[in-house]
C-alpha positions in Angstrom: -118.0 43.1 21.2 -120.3 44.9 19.0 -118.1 48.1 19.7 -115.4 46.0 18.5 -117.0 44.9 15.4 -117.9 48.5 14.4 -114.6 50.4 15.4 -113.3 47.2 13.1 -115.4 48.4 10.2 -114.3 51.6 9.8 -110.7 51.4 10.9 -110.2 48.3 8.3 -111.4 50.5 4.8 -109.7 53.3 5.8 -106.2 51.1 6.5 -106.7 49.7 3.5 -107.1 52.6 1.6 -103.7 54.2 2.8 -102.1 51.3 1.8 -102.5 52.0 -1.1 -101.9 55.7 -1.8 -98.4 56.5 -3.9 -98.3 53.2 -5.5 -95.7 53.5 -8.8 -95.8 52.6 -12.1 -92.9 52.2 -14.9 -92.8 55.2 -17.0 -91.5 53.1 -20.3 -91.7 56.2 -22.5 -89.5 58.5 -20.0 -87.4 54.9 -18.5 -88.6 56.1 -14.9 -91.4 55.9 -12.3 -95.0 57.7 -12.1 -97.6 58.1 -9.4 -100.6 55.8 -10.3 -104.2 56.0 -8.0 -104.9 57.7 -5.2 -102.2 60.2 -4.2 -101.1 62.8 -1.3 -98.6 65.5 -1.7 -96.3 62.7 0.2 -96.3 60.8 -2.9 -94.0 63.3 -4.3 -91.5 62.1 -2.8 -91.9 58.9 -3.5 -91.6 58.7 -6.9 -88.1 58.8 -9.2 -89.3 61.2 -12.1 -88.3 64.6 -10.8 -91.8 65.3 -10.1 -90.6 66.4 -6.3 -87.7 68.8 -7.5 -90.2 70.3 -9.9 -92.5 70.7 -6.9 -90.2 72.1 -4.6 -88.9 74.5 -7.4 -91.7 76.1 -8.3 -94.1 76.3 -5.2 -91.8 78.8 -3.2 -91.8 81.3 -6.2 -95.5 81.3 -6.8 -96.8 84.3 -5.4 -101.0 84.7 -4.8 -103.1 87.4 -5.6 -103.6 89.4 -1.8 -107.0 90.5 -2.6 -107.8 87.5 -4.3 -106.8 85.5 -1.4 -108.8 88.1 0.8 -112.1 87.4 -0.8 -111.8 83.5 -1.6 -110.9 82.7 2.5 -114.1 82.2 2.7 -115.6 80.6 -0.2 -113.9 77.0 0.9 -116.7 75.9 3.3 -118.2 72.4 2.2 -115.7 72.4 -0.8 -114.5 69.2 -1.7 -111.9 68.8 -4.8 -110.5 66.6 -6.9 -107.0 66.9 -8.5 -106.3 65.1 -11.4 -102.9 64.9 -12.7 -99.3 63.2 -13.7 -96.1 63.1 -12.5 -94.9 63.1 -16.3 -97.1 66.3 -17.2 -95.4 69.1 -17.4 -98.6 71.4 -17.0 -99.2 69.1 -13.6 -95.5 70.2 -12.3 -96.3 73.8 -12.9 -99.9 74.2 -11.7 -100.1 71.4 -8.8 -97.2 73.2 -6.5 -99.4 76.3 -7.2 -102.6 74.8 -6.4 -100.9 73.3 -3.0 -99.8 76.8 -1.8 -103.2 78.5 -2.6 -104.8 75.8 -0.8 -101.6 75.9 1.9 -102.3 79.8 2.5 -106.3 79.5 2.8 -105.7 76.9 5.3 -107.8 74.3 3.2 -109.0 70.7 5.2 -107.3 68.6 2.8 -109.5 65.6 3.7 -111.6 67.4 1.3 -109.2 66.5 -1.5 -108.8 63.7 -3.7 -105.6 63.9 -6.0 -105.3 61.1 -8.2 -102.6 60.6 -10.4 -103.2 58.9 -13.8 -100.8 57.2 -17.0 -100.3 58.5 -20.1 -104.0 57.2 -21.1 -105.3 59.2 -18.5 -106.2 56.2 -16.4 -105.8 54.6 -12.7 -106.9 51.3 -11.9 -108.6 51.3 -8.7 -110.2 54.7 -9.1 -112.8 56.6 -10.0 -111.7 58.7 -12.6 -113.3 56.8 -15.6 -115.8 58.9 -14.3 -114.9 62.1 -14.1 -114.1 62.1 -18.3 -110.5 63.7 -17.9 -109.1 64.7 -21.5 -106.4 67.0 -20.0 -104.2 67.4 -16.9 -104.4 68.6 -14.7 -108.1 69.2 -14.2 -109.3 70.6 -11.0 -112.7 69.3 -10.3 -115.0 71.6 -7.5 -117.5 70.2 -5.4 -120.2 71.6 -3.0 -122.8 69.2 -1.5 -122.1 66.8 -4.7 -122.7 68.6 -6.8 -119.9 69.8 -9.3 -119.6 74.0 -9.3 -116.9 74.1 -12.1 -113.3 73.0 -13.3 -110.1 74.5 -14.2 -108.5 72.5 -17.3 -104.3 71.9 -17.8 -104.1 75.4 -17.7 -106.0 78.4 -15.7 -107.2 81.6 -18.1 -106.4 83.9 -15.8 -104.4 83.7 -12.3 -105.3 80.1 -10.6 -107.1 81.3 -7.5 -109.2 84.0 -9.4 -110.3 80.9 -11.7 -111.2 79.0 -8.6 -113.1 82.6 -7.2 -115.1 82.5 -10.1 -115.5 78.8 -9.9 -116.9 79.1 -5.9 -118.6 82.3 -6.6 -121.6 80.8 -8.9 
């Protein structure tokens, strides 16, 4: 019984939180839908706003940095991130499909990601992103042990996996 109990406890949380991943919103300035809360890259789909053509348009095309790529593989180890974004940003259609296929290619454990998806306030009821003082999106927020190591800000200064090499490498 007391196995019961426990296996109850976590599987109950973790149900509930799936249930509510790729909820939609009304997008009443565009007369469509956005992502709102906690997100996956399934979300995409989900949502009537173009976000998923955008997605599938530009991720092919982006091409990473070889020796870039080389030395980050192994900077990812007790990384955990968190994406903030909107499916009615344009800088989120462009630099989300390229943060997926960095992340793709350096086979990154994407239960260390949290992608949350915000309104045009920059809010998401049900989250945690109050916290996390977004002005801009996307942000790309990196964790190790906690603690945040840096964040990349609507748009990288240099080539999105060198920003996140310089991010890992302090």
């Amino acid at each position: 019984m007391k196995k019961l109990v426990l296996l109850a406890l976590i599987l109950i949380p973790g149900m509930a939180f799936t249930q509510n991943l790729n909820q939609k919103t009304p997008d009443e300035k565009k007369g469509n839908e956005m992502l709102i809360g906690y997100c996956n890259r399934d979300g995409f789909t989900t949502v009537n706003c173009n976000f998923d053509s955008a997605y599938k348009a530009e991720y092919p095309v982006y091409k990473t940095d070889e020796a870039t790529m080389k030395d980050l593989a192994g900077k990812l180890a007790g990384v955990e991130v968190t994406v903030v974004m909107a499916t009615w940003c344009s800088d989120s259609r462009e630099w989300v499909p390229r943060f997926y296929k960095i992340m793709d290619e350096l086979d990154f454990d994407y239960k260390n990601l949290t992608l949350i998806s915000v309104d045009r306030t920059k809010k998401a009821s049900g989250t945690h992103v109050d916290e996390l003082k977004i002005e801009l999106v996307p942000t790309f927020i990196f964790y190790r042990n906690n603690t945040e190591l840096g964040r990349i800000i609507e748009v990288p200064g240099d080539l999105m996996e060198k920003e996140i090499f310089k991010i890992l490498s302090n």
